[in-house]
C-alpha positions as CSV (number, residue, x, y, z in Angstrom):
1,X,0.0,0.0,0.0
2,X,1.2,3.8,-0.9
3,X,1.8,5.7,2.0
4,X,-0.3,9.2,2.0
5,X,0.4,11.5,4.3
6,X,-0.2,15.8,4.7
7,X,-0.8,18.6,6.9
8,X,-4.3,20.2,7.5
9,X,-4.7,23.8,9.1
10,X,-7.5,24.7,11.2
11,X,-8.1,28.6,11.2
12,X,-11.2,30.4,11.8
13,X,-12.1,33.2,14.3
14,X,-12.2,32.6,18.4
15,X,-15.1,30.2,19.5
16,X,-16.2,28.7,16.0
17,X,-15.5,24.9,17.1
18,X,-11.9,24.4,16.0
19,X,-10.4,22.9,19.3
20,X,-13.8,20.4,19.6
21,X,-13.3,19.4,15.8
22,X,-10.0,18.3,16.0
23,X,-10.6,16.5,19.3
24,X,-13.5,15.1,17.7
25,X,-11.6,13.8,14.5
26,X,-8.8,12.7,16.5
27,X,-11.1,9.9,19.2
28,X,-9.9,11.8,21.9
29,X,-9.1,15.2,24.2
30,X,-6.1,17.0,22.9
31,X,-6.7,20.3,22.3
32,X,-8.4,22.3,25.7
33,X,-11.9,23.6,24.9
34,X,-14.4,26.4,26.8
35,X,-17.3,28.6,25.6
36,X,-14.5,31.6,26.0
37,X,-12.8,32.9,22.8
38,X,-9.2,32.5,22.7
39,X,-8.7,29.3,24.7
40,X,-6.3,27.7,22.7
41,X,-3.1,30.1,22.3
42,X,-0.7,28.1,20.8
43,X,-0.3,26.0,17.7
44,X,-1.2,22.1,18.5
45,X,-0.3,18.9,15.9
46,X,-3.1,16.4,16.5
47,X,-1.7,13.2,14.2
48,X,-4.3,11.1,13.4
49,X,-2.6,7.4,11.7
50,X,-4.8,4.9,10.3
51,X,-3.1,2.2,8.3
52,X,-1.6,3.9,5.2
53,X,-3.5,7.3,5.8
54,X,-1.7,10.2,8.4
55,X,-3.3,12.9,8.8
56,X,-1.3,16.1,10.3
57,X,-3.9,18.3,11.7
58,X,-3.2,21.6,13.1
59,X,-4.9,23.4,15.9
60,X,-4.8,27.2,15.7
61,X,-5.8,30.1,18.2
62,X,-8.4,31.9,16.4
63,X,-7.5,35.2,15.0
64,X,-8.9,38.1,16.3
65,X,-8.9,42.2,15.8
66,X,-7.7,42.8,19.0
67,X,-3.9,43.7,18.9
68,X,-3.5,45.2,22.1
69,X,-1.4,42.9,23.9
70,X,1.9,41.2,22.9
71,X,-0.5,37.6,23.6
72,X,-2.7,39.0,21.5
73,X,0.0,39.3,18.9
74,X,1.3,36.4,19.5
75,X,-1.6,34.7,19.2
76,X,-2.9,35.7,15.6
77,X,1.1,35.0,14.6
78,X,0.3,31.3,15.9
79,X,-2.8,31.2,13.3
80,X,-1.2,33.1,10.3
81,X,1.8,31.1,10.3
82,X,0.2,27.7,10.4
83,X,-1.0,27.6,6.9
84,X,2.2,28.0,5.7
85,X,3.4,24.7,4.0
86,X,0.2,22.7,4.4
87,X,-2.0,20.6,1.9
88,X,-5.5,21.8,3.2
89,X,-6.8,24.5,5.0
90,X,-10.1,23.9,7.0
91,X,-11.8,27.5,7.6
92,X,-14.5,27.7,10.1
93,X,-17.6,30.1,10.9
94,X,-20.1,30.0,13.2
95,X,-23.7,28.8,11.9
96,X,-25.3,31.8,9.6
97,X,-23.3,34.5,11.7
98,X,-20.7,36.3,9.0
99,X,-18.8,38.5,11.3
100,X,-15.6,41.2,10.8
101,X,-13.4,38.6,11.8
102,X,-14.6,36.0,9.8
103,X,-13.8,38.4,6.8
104,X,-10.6,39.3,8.0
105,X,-9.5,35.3,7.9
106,X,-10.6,35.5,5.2
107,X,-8.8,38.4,3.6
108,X,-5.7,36.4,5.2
109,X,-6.2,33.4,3.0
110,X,-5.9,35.3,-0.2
111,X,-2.7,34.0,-1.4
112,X,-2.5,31.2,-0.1
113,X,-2.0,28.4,-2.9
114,X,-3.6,25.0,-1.1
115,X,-7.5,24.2,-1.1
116,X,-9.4,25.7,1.4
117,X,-12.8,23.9,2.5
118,X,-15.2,26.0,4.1
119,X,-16.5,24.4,7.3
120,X,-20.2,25.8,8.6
121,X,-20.0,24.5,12.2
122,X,-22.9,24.3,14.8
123,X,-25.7,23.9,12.2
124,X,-27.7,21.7,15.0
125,X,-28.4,25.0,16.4
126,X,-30.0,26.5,13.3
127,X,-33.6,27.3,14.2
128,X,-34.5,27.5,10.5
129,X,-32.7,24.7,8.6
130,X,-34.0,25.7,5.4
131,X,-31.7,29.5,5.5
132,X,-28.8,26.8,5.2
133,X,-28.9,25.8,1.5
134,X,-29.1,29.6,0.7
135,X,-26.7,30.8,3.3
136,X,-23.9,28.8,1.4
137,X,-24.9,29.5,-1.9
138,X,-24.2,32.7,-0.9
139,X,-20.6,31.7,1.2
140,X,-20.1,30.2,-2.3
141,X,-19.5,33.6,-3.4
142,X,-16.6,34.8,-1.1
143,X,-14.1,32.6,-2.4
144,X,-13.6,29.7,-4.8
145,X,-14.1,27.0,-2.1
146,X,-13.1,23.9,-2.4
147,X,-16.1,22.9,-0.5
148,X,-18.6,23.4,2.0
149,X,-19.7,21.5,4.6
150,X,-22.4,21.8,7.2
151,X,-21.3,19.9,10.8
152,X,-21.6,20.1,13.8
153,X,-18.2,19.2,15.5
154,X,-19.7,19.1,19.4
155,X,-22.3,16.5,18.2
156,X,-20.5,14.4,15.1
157,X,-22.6,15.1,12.7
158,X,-21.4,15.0,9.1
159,X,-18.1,14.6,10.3
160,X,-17.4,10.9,8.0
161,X,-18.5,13.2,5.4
162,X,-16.3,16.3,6.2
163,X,-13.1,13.7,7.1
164,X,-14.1,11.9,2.8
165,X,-13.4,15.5,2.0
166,X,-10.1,15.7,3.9
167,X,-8.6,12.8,2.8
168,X,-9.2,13.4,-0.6
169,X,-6.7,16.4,-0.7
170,X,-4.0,14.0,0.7
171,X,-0.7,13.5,-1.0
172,X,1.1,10.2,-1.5
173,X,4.2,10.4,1.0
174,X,6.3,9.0,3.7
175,X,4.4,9.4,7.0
176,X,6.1,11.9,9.1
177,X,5.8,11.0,12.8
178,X,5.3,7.1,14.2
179,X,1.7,5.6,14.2
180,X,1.5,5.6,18.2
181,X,2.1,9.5,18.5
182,X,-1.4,11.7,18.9
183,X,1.0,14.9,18.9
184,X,3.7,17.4,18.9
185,X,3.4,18.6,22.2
186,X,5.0,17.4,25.3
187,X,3.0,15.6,28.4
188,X,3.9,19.2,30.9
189,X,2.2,21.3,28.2
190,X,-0.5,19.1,27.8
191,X,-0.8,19.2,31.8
192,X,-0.7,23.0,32.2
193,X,-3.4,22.9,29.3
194,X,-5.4,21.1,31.1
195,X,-5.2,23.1,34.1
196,X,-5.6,26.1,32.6
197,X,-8.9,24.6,30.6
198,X,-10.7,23.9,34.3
199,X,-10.0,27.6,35.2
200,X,-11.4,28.9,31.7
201,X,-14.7,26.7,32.5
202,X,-14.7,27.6,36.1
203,X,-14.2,31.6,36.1
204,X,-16.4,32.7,33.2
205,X,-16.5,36.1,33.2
206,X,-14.7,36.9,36.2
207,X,-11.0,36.5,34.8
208,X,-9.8,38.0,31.9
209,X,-7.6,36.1,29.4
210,X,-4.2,37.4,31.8
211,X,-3.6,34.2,33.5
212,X,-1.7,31.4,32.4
213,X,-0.1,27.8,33.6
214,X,3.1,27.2,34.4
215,X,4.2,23.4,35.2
216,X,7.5,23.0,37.6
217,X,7.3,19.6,38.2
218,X,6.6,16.5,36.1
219,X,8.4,13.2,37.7
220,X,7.1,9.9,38.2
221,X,7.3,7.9,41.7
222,X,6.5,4.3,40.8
223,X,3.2,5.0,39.0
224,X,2.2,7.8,40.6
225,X,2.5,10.7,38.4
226,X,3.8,14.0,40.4
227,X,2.8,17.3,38.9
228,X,3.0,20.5,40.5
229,X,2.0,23.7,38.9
230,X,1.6,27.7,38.8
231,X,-1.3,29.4,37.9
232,X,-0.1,33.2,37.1
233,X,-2.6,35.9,37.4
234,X,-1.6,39.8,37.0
235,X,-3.1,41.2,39.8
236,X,-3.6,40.2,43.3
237,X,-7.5,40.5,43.0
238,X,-7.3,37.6,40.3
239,X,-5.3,35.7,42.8
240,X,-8.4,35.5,45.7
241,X,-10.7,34.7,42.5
242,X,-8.8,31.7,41.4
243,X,-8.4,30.5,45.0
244,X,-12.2,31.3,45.9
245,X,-13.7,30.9,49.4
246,X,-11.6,28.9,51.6
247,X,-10.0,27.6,48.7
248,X,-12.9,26.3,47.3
249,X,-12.3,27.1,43.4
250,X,-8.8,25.9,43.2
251,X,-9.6,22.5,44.9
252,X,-12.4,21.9,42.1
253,X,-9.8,23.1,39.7
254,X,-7.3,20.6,40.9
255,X,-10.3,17.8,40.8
256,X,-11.6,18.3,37.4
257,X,-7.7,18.9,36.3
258,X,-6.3,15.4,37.8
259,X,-9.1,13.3,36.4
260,X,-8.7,14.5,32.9
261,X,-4.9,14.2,33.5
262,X,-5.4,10.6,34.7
263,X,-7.2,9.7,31.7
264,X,-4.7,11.4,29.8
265,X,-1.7,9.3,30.9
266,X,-3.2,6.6,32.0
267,X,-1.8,6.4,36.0
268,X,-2.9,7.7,38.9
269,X,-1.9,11.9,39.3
270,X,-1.0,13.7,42.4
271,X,-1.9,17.3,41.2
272,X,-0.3,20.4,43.6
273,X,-1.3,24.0,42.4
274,X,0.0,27.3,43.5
275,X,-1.4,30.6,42.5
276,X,1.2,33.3,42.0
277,X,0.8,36.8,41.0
278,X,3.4,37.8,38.2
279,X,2.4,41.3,37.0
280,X,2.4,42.2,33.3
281,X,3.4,39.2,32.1
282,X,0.9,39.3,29.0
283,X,2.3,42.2,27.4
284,X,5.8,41.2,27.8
285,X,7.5,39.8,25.0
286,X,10.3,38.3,27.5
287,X,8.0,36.9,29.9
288,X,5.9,35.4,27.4
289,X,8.9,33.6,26.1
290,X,9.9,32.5,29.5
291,X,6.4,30.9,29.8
292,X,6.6,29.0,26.4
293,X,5.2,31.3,23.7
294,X,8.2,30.9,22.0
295,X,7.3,28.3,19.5
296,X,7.1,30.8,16.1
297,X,10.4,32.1,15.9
């Protein structure tokens, strides 16, 4: 049998479904998801093998208008460099909703040379199924698509249909990483994800997007799995927040975090969390390299 193998990117604005699509291609959690834009920040390979067939998909923070921030920055440079060098580009959108920063992805994919198949996501929440048909007759019109299809990534459905699609745009070709590996990414940085996930879900509105996860620790004692981490916050405020009443928030935190993390490696997790204020550290170039966000360079 021929070997196929190829890279797809997943771009599209924040909160249109691209984290929950690739997890639900993939089998499995890889990529953090919550109903808050801009939870994933960083690029993420999710490497989906199946007999002949690899599939390189990759995750991308969605971009956004806001610049304001260097995390900001960073994270539309995340987006715009991952469809560099691929074979397909999936582009999201929310349902019927066309917004300013759909059209601005949009406006980004100009020039780029590979297919781009326009995905309509959440459909299963159209009231009115019969504006669909229209609605994409009219997508039809921004771009030369190389097709659209209606799914709902949450819920499954037309997702054999929207993977057909995919595969169909892969080259023949060596496979690039081994048949075991689900991604790029290391076990700590699939840890602090998690963490930092649970605190998305948890806090809502109350925090804003300056807080991130640090892991120090990652060492195994027999099978127990030792992880301790840092949750950063900006301002002292944001630290009582995070903790909540007699430490109430950061212990469900630490629940939901360990169970997913167990599941995730497969051994039993002994999760410590700390809460640290570290002023700033969103709008600083240097300490966003320090934390990790140094993957584009």
């Amino acid at each position: 049998m021929t070997e196929r193998s190829g890279y797809v990117a997943i771009v599209g604005r924040p909160n249109v479904g691209k984290s929950t699509l690739m997890n639900r291609i993939l089998g499995q959690k890889l990529s953090i998801t919550s109903r808050k834009p801009q939870t994933t920040r960083h690029q993420i390979l999710g490497i989906k093998t199946e007999d002949d067939l690899q599939i390189v998909f990759v995750d991308t923070p969605g971009m956004h208008e806001q610049h304001d921030k260097a995390i900001n920055r960073y994270m539309n440079k995340a987006a715009k460099t991952a469809v560099k060098d691929v074979d397909l580009i999936i582009f999201m959108i929310d349902r019927t909703k066309w917004t300013s920063e759909d059209e601005m992805v949009l406006k980004s994919l100009a020039h780029v040379r590979c297919p781009v198949v326009l995905v309509v996501n959440k459909v299963d929440f159209l009231k009115d199924k019969e504006t669909l048909l229209p609605y994409m007759q009219e997508l039809s019109e921004k771009r030369d698509f190389a097709h659209i299809v209606p799914i709902s990534a949450k819920h499954g459905h037309n997702i054999e249909q929207l993977e057909n699609v995919i595969e169909s745009f892969i080259p023949e070709g060596m496979h690039f990483y081994p048949e075991d590996q689900i991604t790029d990414r290391s076990s700590r940085f699939i840890a602090a994800e998690l963490v930092r996930e649970k605190i998305m879900r948890q806090l809502g509105d109350e925090l804003p997007y300056s807080m991130t996860v640090e892991v120090e620790e990652f060492r195994y004692e027999g099978s127990l799995l030792v992880i301790s981490a840092v949750i950063l916050v900006e301002r002292q405020s944001q630290k009582r927040i995070v903790i909540g009443e007699q430490g109430s928030r950061i212990k469900q935190v630490g629940r939901d975090a360990r169970l997913d993390m167990e599941d995730m490696f497969d051994c039993k997790v002994m999760l410590n969390l700390w809460v640290k204020v570290k002023s700033g550290w969103s709008d600083s170039e240097r300490a966003l390299k320090s934390l990790g966000y140094n993957d584009l360079d």
